[in-house]
C-alpha positions as CSV (number, residue, x, y, z in Angstrom):
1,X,-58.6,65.5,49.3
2,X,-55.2,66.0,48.2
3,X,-52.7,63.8,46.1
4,X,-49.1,64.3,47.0
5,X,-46.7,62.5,44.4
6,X,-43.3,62.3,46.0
7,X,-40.0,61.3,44.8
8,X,-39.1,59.2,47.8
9,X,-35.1,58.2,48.5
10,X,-33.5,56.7,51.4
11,X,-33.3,59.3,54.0
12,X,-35.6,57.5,56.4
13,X,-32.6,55.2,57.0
14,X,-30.7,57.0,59.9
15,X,-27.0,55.6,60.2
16,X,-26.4,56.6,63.9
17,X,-29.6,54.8,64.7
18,X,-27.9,51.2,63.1
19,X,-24.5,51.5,64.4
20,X,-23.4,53.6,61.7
21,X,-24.4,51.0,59.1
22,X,-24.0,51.9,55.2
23,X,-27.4,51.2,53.7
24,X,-27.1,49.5,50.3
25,X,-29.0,45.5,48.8
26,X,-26.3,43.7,51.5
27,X,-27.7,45.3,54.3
28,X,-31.5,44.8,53.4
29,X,-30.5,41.1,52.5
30,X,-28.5,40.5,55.8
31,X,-31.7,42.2,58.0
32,X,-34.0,39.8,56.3
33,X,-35.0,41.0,52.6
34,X,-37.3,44.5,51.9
35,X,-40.1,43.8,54.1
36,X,-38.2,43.0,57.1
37,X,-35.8,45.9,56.9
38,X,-38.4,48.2,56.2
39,X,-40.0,47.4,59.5
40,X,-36.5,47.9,61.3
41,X,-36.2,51.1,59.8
42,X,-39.9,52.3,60.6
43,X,-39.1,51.1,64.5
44,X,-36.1,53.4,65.0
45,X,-38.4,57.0,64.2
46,X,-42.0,55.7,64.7
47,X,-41.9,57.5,67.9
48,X,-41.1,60.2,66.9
49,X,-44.5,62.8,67.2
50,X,-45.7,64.0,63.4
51,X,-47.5,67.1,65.2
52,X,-43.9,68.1,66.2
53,X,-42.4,70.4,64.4
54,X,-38.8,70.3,66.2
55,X,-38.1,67.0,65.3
56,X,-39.0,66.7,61.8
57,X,-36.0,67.7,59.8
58,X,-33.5,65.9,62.8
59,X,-35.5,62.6,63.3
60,X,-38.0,62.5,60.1
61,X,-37.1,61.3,56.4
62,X,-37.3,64.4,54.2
63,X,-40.4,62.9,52.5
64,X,-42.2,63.0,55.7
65,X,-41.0,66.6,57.0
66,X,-42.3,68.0,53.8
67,X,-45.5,65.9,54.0
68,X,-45.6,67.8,57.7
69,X,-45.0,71.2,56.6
70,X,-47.7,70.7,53.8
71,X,-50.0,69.1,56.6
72,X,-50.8,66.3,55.0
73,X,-53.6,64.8,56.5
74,X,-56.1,61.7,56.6
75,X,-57.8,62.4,53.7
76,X,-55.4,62.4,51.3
77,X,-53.3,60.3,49.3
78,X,-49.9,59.9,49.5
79,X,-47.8,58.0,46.2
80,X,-44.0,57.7,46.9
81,X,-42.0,56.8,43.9
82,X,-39.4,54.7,45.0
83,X,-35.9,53.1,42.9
84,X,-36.0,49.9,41.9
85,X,-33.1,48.9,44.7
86,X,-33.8,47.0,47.8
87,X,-32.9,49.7,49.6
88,X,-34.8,52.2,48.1
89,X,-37.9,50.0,48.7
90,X,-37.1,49.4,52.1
91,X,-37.0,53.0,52.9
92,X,-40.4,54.0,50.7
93,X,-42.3,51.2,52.9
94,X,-41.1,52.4,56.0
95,X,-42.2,55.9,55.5
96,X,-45.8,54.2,54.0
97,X,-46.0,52.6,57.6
98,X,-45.5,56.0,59.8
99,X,-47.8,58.2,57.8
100,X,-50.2,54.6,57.8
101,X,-50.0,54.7,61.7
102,X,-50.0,58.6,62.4
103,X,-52.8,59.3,60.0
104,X,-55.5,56.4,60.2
105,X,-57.1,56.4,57.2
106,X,-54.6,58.5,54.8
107,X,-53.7,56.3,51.7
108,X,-50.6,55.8,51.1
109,X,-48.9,53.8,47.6
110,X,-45.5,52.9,47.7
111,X,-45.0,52.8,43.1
112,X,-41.5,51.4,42.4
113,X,-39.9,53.0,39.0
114,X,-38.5,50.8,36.7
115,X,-35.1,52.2,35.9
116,X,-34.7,54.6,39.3
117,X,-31.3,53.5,40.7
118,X,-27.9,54.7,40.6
119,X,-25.1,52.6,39.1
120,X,-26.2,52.5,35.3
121,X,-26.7,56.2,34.1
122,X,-28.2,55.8,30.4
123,X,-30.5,53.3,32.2
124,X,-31.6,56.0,34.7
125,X,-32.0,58.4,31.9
126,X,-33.4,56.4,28.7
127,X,-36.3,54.2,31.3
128,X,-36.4,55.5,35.2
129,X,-36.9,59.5,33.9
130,X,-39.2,58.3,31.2
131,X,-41.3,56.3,33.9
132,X,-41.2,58.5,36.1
133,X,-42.9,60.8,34.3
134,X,-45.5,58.6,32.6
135,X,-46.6,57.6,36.0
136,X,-46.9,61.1,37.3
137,X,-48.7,62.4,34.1
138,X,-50.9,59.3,34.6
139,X,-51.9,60.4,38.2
140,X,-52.3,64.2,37.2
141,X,-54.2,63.1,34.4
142,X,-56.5,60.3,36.7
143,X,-56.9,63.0,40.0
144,X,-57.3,66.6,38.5
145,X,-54.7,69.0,37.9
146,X,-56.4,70.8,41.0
147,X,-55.9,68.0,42.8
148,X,-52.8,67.2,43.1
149,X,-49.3,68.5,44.4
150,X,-45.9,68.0,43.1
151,X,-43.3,66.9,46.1
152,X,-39.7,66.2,44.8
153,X,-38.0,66.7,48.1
154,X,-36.6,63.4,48.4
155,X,-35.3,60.9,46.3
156,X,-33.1,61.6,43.4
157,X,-32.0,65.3,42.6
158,X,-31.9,65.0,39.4
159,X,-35.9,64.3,38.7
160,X,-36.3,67.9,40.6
161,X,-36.1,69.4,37.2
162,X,-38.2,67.1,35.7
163,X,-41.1,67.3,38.1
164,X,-40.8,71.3,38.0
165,X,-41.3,71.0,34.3
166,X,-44.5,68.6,34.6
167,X,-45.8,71.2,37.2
168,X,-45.1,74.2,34.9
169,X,-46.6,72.6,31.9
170,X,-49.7,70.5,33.5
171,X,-50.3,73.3,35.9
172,X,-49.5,71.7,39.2
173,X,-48.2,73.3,42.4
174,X,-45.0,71.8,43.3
175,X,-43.3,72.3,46.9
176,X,-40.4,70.9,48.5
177,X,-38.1,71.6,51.0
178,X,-34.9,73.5,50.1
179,X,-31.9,71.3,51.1
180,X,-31.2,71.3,55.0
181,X,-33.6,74.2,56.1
182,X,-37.2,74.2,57.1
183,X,-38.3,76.7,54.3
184,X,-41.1,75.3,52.2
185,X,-41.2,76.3,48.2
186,X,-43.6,77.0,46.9
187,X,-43.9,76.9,43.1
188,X,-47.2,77.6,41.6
189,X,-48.5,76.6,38.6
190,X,-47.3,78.7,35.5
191,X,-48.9,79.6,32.4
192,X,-46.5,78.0,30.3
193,X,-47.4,77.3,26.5
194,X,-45.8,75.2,24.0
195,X,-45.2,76.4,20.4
196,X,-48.3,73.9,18.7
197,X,-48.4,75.3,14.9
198,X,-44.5,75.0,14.9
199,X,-44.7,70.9,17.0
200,X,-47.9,69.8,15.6
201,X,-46.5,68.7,12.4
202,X,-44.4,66.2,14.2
203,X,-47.1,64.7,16.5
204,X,-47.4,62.1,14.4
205,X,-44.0,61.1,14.3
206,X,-44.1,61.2,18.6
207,X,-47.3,59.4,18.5
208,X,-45.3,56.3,16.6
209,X,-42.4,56.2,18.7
210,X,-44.8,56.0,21.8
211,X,-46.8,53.3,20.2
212,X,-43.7,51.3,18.7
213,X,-41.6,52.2,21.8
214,X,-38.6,53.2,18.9
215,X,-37.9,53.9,15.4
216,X,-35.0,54.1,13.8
217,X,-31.7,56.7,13.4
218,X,-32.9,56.0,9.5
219,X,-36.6,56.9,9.8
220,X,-35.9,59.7,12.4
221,X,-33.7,61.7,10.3
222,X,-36.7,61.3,7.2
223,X,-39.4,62.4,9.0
224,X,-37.2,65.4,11.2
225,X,-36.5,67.8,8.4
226,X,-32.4,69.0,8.8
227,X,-33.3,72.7,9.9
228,X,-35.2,71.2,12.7
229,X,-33.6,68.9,14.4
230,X,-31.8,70.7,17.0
231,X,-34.4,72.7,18.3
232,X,-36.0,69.5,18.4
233,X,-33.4,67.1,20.2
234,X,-34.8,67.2,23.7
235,X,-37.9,65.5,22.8
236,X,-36.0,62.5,21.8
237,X,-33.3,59.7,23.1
238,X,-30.6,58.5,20.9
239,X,-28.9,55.1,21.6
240,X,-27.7,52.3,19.0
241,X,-29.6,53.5,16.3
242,X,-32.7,53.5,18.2
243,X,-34.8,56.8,19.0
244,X,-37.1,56.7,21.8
245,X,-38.9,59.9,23.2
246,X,-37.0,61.5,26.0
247,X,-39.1,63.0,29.3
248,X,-39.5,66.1,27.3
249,X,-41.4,64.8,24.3
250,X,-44.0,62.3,26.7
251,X,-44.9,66.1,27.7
252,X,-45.0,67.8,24.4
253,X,-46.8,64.6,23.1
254,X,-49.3,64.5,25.6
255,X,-50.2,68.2,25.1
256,X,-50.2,68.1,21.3
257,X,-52.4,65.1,21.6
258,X,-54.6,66.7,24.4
259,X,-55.7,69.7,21.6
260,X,-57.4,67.0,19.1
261,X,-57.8,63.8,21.2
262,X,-60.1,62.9,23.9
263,X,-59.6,60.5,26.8
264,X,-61.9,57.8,27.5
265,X,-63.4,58.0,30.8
266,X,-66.7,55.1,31.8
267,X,-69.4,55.2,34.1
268,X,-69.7,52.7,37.0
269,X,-72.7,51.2,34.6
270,X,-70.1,51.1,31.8
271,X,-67.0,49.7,34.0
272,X,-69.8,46.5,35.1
273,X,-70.8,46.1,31.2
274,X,-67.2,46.2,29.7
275,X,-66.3,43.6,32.7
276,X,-68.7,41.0,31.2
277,X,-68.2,42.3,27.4
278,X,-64.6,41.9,27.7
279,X,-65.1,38.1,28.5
280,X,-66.7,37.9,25.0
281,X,-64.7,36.3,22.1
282,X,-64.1,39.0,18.8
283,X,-64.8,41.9,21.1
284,X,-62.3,44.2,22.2
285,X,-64.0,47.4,23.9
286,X,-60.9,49.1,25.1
287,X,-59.1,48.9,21.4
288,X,-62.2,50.4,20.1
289,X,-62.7,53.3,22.4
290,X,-59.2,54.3,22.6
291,X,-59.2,54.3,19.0
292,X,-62.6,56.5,18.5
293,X,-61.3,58.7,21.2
294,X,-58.2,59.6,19.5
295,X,-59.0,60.6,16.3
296,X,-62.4,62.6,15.5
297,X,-62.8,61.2,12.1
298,X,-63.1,57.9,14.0
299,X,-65.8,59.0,16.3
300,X,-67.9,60.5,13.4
301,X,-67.6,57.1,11.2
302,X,-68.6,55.0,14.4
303,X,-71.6,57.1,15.1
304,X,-74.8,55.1,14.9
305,X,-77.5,57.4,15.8
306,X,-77.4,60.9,17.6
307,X,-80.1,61.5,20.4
308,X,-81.1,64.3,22.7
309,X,-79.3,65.8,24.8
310,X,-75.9,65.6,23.3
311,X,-76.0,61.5,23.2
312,X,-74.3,59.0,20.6
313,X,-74.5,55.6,19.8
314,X,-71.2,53.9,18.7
315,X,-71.5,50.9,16.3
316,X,-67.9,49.2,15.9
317,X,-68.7,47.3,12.9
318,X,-69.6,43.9,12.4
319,X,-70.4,43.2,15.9
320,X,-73.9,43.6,18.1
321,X,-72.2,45.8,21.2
322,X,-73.2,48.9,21.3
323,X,-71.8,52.4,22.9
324,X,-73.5,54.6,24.2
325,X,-71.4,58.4,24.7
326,X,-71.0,61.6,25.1
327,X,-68.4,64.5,24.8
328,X,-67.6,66.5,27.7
329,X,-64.4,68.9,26.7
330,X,-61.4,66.6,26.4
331,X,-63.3,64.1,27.8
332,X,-65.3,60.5,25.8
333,X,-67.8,59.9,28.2
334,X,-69.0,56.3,28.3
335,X,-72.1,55.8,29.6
336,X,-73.0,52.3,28.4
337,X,-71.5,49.2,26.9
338,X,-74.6,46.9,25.6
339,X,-75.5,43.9,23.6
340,X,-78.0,44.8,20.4
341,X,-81.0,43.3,22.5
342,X,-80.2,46.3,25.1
343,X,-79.7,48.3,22.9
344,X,-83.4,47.9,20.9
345,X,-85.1,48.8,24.4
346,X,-84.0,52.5,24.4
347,X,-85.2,52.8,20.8
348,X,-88.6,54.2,22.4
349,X,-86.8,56.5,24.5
350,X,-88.1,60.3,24.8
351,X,-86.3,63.5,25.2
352,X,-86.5,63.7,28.8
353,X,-85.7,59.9,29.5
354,X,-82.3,61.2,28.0
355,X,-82.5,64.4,30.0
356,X,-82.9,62.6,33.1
357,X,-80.5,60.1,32.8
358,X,-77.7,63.0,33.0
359,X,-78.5,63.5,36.9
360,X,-78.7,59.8,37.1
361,X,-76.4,59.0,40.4
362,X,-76.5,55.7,39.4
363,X,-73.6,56.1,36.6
364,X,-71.6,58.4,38.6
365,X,-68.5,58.9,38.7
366,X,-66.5,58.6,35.6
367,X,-63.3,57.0,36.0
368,X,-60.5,57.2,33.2
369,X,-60.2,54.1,31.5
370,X,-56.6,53.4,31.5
371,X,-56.6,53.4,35.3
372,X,-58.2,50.0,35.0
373,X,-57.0,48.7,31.7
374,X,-53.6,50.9,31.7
């Protein structure tokens, strides 16, 4: 199974198919708001044959001949970023319902970007870029690196840069095709390193302008020393006195942050236990595991007991919940959430209890955290 994560624009709208109508909000409005036009627009190409290659570039959006060239099949998932205009949306759930109807069982997301749309410029840069990107990262981050493939074909030109950049830097293919021809690039995945002892003395500085969304001109210009602020202007945005992180720094921030942090990922027995913990009053299971995940010294103060085979119980403080973990490279594995009554019964545990509750299928799979509680 493959994920595709395509930039998705409004090439499925064919203007000699509509009486050589403009697209824009007017015409969605006047064919009866986003869900109805979308439906028009699937009508006039969803005859068109997907296993025919000599209509795809003529009669096809360009999100669905690439899709066709990469043979995209039922198995995989499909996520089209679309703007926030009506038009944009119209087009992304048109294309959702061909690939829905040619390949039964393919999923297929239609993920509208805050900020994609093409009238306010600083807006497209300073929120639809930065979006963008989160949401990408989010999927590389949730599917596998292996897993997934970068398709900016359609959409806005501008993120093409952007999405190479991911791909280089997260090790993702990308492909797309090249303007009007039916050539497919390829770019694979590059061994591209960042410069970490000459960034990591700012990752704190990125990790508080993600967490309070800006600082000020003020504070950035104390904490970026004079000599290194140029080198170091594409990781930020500057507007009104306000400095936000630009495209560039979520990337150097989520890869400075990746070499001492880990990410919080919980078993299917953990997902059912924080659902009822979470309904408890005083608790807050997500605060506390991001928090222990991101800094070691955390982790090693919250450690309660160590057991065999490389498991930790996680004592917050005060409270009687319980965590049960393990560390598996970059990843907090959270096996169980439990109330100190559960928690007592394992006390009698042997070794190979814990040995054998590794190949437990009953706690598979691991599913990042933020996916659920983003």
């Amino acid at each position: 199974m493959t994920v595709y994560l395509c930039t998705c624009g409004t090439s499925a709208f064919k203007p000699n198919k509509f009486e050589l109508a403009r697209l824009n909000a007017n015409w969605v409005e006047a064919n009866g708001g986003v869900e109805k036009a979308a439906q028009a627009i699937y009508e006039s190409f969803a005859q068109v044959p997907f296993d025919d290659p000599a209509g795809w570039s003529r009669d096809l959006s360009a999100e669905l001949h690439s899709l066709a060239r990469m043979r995209v099949n039922e198995k995989d998932t499909v996520i089209l970023y679309a703007s926030e205009t009506p038009d944009g949306q119209a087009c992304a759930l048109a294309v959702k319902r061909y690939l829905e109807a040619a390949l039964p069982g393919i999923v297929c997301i239609v993920d509208v970007v805050e900020g994609l749309q093409v009238t306010d410029a600083v807006r497209f840069r300073t929120k639809g870029v930065l979006e963008f990107t989160r949401k990408v990262l989010r999927q590389i981050d949730g599917n596998g690196p292996e897993n997934v493939v970068l398709n900016p074909t359609g959409g806005f030109k501008s993120l093409v840069p952007y999405t190479v950049l991911i791909g280089m830097i997260r090790r993702v293919k990308a492909r797309y095709i090249f303007e009007q021809s039916s050539a497919l690039i390829e770019l694979p995945s590059m061994p591209v390193e960042f410069a970490h002892a000459r960034l990591a003395p700012f990752l704190d500085v990125l990790e508080r302008i993600d967490r309070d969304t800006c600082i000020s001109q003020k504070e950035w210009e104390r904490e970026i020393p004079h000599e290194s602020r140029e080198e170091l202007e594409a990781l930020f945005e500057f507007e009104d006195g306000c400095v936000t992180l630009s495209p560039v720094g979520i990337l150097v921030l989520g890869e400075l942050g990746q070499a001492r942090a880990l990410v919080p990922y919980l078993s299917r027995c953990a997902l059912e236990d924080l659902l009822k913990m979470d309904r408890l009053a005083g608790r807050n299971p997500q605060e506390f595991l991001e928090r222990v995940a991101r800094n070691p010294k955390h982790l090693e103060e919250k450690t309660h007991a160590r057991l065999p085979g490389g498991f930790v119980w996680l004592k917050p403080g005060n409270t009687t919940d319980r965590y049960l973990v393990s560390v598996d490279r970059f990843r907090l594995l959270v096996w169980r959430i439990v109330d100190h009554a559960e928690y007592e019964r394992f006390g009698s545990w042997q070794e190979k209890q814990w040995e054998a509750l590794r190949a437990d299928a009953r706690f598979q799979p691991f599913v990042r955290m933020d996916l659920y509680w983003p």
